[in-house]
C-alpha positions, 0 to 999 in steps of 0.5 A, a space after each residue: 646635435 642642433 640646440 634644440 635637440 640638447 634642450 629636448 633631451 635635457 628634459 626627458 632623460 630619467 635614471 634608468 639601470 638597464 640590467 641583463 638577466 641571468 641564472 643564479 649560480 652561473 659563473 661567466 669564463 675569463 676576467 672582469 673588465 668594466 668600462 665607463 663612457 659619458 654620452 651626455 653632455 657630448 664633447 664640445 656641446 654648447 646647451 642651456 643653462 636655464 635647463 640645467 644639466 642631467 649628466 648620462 653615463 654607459 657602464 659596459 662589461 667588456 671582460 669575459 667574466 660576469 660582475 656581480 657586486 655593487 657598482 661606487 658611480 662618482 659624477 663631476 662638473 668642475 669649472 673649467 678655467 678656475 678648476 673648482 668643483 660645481 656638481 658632485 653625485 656618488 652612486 652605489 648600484 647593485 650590477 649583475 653584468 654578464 660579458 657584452 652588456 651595458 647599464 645606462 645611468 643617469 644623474 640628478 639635475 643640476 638646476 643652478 647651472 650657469 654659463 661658462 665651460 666645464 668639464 663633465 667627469 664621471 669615474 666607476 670604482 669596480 671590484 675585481 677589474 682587470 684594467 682601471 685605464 677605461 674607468 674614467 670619462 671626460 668631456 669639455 662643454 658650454 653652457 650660455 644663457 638665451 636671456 644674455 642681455 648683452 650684444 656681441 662685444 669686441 673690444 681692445 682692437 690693436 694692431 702691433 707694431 705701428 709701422 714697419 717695413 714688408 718684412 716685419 709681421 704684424 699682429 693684429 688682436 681683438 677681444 670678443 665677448 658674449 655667450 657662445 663662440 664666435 661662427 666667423 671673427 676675422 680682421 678686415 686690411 685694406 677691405 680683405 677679410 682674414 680669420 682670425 686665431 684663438 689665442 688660448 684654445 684651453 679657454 672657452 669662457 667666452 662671458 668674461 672676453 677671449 681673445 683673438 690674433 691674425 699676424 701677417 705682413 703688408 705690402 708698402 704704403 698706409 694700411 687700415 683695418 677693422 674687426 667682424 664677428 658673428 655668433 648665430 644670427 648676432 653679429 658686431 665690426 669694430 670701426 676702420 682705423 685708418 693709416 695703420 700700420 705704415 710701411 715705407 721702405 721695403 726689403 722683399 724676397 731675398 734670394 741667392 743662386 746657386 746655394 752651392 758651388 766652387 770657387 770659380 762660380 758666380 753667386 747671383 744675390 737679388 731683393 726687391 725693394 719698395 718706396 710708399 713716395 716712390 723714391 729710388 734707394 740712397 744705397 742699397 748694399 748686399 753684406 757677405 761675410 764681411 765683404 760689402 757689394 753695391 747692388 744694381 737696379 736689374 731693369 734702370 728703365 723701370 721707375 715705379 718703386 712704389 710698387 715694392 717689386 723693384 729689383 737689385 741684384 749683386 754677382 759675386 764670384 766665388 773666389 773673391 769671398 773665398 769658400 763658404 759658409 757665406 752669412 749674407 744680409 742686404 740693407 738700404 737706405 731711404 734718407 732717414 730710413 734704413 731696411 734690413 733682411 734678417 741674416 741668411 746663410 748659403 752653403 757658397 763655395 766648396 773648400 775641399 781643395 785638390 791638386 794639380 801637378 805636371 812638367 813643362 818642356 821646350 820645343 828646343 828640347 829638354 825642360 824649361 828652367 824657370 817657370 810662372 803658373 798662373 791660375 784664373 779666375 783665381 788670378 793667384 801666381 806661383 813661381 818654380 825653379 825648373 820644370 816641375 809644379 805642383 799647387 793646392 787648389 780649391 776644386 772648381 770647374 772651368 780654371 784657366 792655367 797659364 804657363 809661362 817661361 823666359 824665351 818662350 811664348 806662354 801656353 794657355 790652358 783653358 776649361 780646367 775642372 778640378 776636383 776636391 782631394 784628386 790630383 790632376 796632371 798637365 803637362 805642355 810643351 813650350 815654343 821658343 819665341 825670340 826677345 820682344 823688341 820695342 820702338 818709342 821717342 817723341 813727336 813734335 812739330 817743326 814749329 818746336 811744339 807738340 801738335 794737338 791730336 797727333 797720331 802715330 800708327 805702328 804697321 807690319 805690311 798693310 795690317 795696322 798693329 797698334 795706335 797712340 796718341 801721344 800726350 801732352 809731352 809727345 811721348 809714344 811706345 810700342 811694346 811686345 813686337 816681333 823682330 823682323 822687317 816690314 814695319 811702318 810708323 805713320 805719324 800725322 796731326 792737323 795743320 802737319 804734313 804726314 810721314 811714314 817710316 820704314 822700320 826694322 826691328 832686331 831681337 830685344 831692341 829697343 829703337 828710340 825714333 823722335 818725330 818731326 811733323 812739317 807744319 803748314 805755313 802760317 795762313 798770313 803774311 805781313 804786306 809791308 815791312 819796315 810799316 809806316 808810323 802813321 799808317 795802318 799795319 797790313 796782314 793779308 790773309 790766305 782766306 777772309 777771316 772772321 773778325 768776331 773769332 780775331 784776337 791780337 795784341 801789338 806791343 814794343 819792348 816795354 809795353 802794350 799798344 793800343 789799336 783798332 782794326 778794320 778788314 779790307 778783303 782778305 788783308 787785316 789793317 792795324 792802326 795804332 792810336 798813338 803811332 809808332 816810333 821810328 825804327 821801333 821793333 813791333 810784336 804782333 801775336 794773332 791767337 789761336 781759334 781765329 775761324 775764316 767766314 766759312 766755319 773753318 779754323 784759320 789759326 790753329 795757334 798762336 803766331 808771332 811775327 815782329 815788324 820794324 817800324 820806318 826809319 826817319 830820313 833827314 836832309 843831310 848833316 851841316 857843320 859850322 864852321 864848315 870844315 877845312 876853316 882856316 884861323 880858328 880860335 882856339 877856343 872855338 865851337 863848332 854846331 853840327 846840325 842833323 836833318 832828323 831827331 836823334 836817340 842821344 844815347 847813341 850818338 858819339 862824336 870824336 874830334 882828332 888833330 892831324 897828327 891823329 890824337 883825340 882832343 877833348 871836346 864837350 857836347 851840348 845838345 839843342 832840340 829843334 833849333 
């Protein structure tokens, strides 16, 4: 009904009693049943209040009997939020109802109406009704005022809280004020209109403010909002607030797959994670009943983390958390901030364990007599004393068993499902295998050092087995082989000649074999030794070397001699600055790394050679008196004279009678007379 209407009918309706015509005397047939119905105002009518209000009530028989007495009618208007009475009218009505008929009523005006919500109540007091439940009618309506001198008002706009992450929900809240309800009121983010919710839907006084919510959560990133409402032809927005709410860092769409499962299962956990300044994740860690797992980007290559659909995952297999419940919550951190998922809670693993149990015989006849079970993913062992297990484990699908006994080769049993409160029976035969043997040592050059890079190759036939580089003190192994012939080990490293060598292996050896690599010659070679003292030292080498590559030294027994240097083709020439010292012993170490003029390594290490200097060759030895004088003075001195410098520390001088002992004799040495 338009508005126009409800005021039309305001001011026409009148009190009419519609009374039904009957014969005196005569009694209707069953009980009576009145009821009473309120058709004015309507439910959830909005009208004038300058016209007041004419409330209209229907009484109708519904019984089978006639009524025939008078009729209390109570009208009511009572303020809807504060419960107190505004209008009042009790009607006493001489009725004559037979079965099926109606009486309208109609009250008296209440002129001081004002706008508001109410309540329009209206109760009968028959007597002689059969059923009280249908004497009572009630209706909620408004009244407002077409003279309001005010605007549409929305007031205490907000939105909490202020900032958060693309989990948190966030309510944002308006206060509208004007006679009638609002037709649209909505919160306008980030240019998107939403409607909004009355908070209380008991309160229809809109005069005095009533509020309105929208809770929803945003993506990553600053946001802004603003209210609208209209009423009719009026309306009124709130302006935009910029910046609010905020959300930096974000945890989105948790999820884990399966829900359920075994042990032997992997659980996939995925979020997806955002950054307003599209910044990746400090650490992002997925929490799981107490356990703690880094999380992975799904797509490195994809660096746009501002869009907040970045997503991380974590495979869990089962048997590493054990079964379930599993509590799980996933947390990053941004610098300062820190993001977390509420806790969820999957069903994980099955706990329901079951059984498997079997024997474990010999190809050679008869049970094994020790036996190891091994149970993967599990990676759990289990120890018997004979052939006989039996294990509790939780049901899964896909087990691996292995089986193992001294002497024989172990037995893999592959794609075992086990199901919870069963017991499953596998029994295997083992095939004897005979003691493992092993072969190990050392390598080393001839030079007395471990060569770099070395290699060492274990062949059987043509077909290499297994391949070692030795480390820094030469060591190699090989485990684990199978007795018999037609083994080869291949041993090389630069700058070595290589060497092979037959092998044969027995049950359980263990055959220790050390290496020796032939190395090549030194790329050098001294031209001349003895080497003058005043001239240059001569190297020649196999190739021309590169000087700016070329490191040295040159020392004596008690220090180190300067030098230059220079090439002359191939041969490097080494003039000391001082000279040398007759018959001195020389060190000359050339350092590793020195590259010929190609590229090419020419020392592949250090090299040391000694040289000698010349020995000083003199003119002969003169004695004065020259031997075989005759008439010496007993005390005479003699001068002996050397053609060339002497070291004194190694002179000796003995001077016999003829009878052959030794007479004392005293010496004194003159330099360069």
């Amino acid at each position: 009904m338009t508005r126009a209407l409800a005021v039309l009918l305001l001011n026409l309706f009148v009190v009419s009693v519609a009374l039904p015509l009957i014969a005196p005397g005569v009694e209707a047939q069953g009980a009576v049943d009145l009821s009473v119905s309120l058709v004015y105002p309507e439910e959830g009518g909005k009208y004038l209040s300058r016209l007041g209000v004419k409330m209209r009530a229907v009484v109708t028989n519904r019984g089978g009997d006639w009524y025939n007495e008078s009729l209390q009618v109570t009208a009511e208007i009572i303020d809807a939020n504060s419960g107190i009475r505004k209008f009042t009218e009790n009607r006493i009505l001489p009725l004559n109802l037979s079965p099926g008929r109606s009486v309208e009523i109609t009250f008296s005006n209440w002129s001081y109406a004002t706008p508001g919500n109410y309540t329009g109540k209206v109760t009968i007091y028959p007597r002689g009704d059969t059923n009280t439940t249908n004497d009572v009618s009630t209706v909620r309506f408004d009244l407002w005022t077409d003279t309001w001198p005010y605007p549409i008002q929305l007031s205490g706009a907000y939105v909490t809280p202020s900032r958060g992450t693309t989990l948190t929900p966030f309510t944002f809240r308006v206060e509208y004020t004007y006679p009638t309800p609002p037709d649209t009121i909505t919160v306008i983010i980030d240019g998107t209109p939403h409607s909004m919710i009355e908070e209380d839907p008991a309160d229809h006084q809109y005069t005095d403010g009533k509020s309105y919510y929208y809770r929803t959560t945003l993506p990553v990133g600053p946001h802004n909002y603003s209210f609208y409402a209209r009423s009719g032809e009026k309306n009124a927005s709130t302006p935009v607030i910029e910046g609010r709410p905020w959300v930096n860092i974000t945890l989105a769409r948790p999820y884990a797959s399966p829900q359920e499962g075994y042990v032997t299962s992997r659980y996939h956990f995925t979020v997806r994670y955002g950054s307003y300044f599209n910044r990746p994740p400090d650490e992002i860690k997925l929490h799981l009943s107490g356990r703690t797992f880094d999380m992975r980007e799904s797509n490195p290559d994809d660096e746009n983390y501002a869009s907040g659909n970045k997503q991380y995952f974590a495979d869990v297999p089962g048997w590493e958390v054990g079964p379930g419940p599993w509590n799980w919550w996933v947390e990053v951190r941004s610098g300062t901030d820190r993001v977390r998922t509420p806790d969820m809670t999957i069903g994980g693993p099955s706990g329901t364990e079951g059984t498997l149990m079997g024997v474990v015989s010999s190809d050679l006849g008869g049970e094994v007599s020790e036996l190891e079970l091994r149970i993967l993913p599990l990676n759990v062992t289990y120890n018997f004393e004979g052939a006989r297990y039996a294990v509790d484990i939780y049901e899964g699908k896909n087990y691996t068993v292995i089986f193992s006994s001294p002497g024989h080769s172990p037995m893999v049993v592959e794609g075992v499902d086990l199901v919870g409160g069963e017991v499953k029976y596998i029994n295997v035969t083992l095939t004897h295998a005979p003691r493992p043997a092993a072969v190990m040592g050392f390598i080393a050059s001839t030079s007395g050092y471990v060569p770099e890079d070395a290699c060492v190759i274990l062949y059987r036939g043509t077909e290499p087995l297994a391949e070692i580089r030795p480390g820094a003190d030469g060591r190699y192994a090989f485990y684990n082989l199978t007795p018999g012939g037609l083994y080869r080990l291949f041993a090389e490293a630069p700058f070595h000649q290589n060497i092979t060598l037959p092998l044969q292996l027995e049950e359980g050896e263990t055959l220790w074999l050390n290496i020796t690599l032939l190395e090549h010659p030194p790329p050098f070679s001294v031209v001349e030794d003895p080497v003058p003292v005043e001239g240059p030292i001569r190297i020649s080498f196999l190739r021309v070397p590169d000087l700016t590559t070329l490191s040295l030294s040159l020392r004596n027994t008690s220090s180190e001699i300067q030098y230059t240097f220079e090439l002359e083709g191939s041969t490097l020439l080494i003039y000391p600055t001082a000279g040398l010292i007759y018959g001195e012993v020389y060190t000359i170490t050339l350092f590793k790394g020195c590259e010929d003029t190609g590229g090419n390594i020419l020392l592949w290490r250090d090299f040391t050679v000694e040289v000698r200097a010349e020995v000083e060759r003199g003119g002969g030895i003169e004695i004065k008196p020259p031997p075989g004088s005759e008439g010496l003075a007993v005390d005479v001195s003699f001068e002996i004279s050397f053609g060339i410098h002497l070291n004194t520390s190694t002179l000796k001088v003995t001077l016999k009678e003829l009878s052959g002992g030794v007479v004392p004799v005293g010496l004194m040495y003159a330099w360069g007379v």
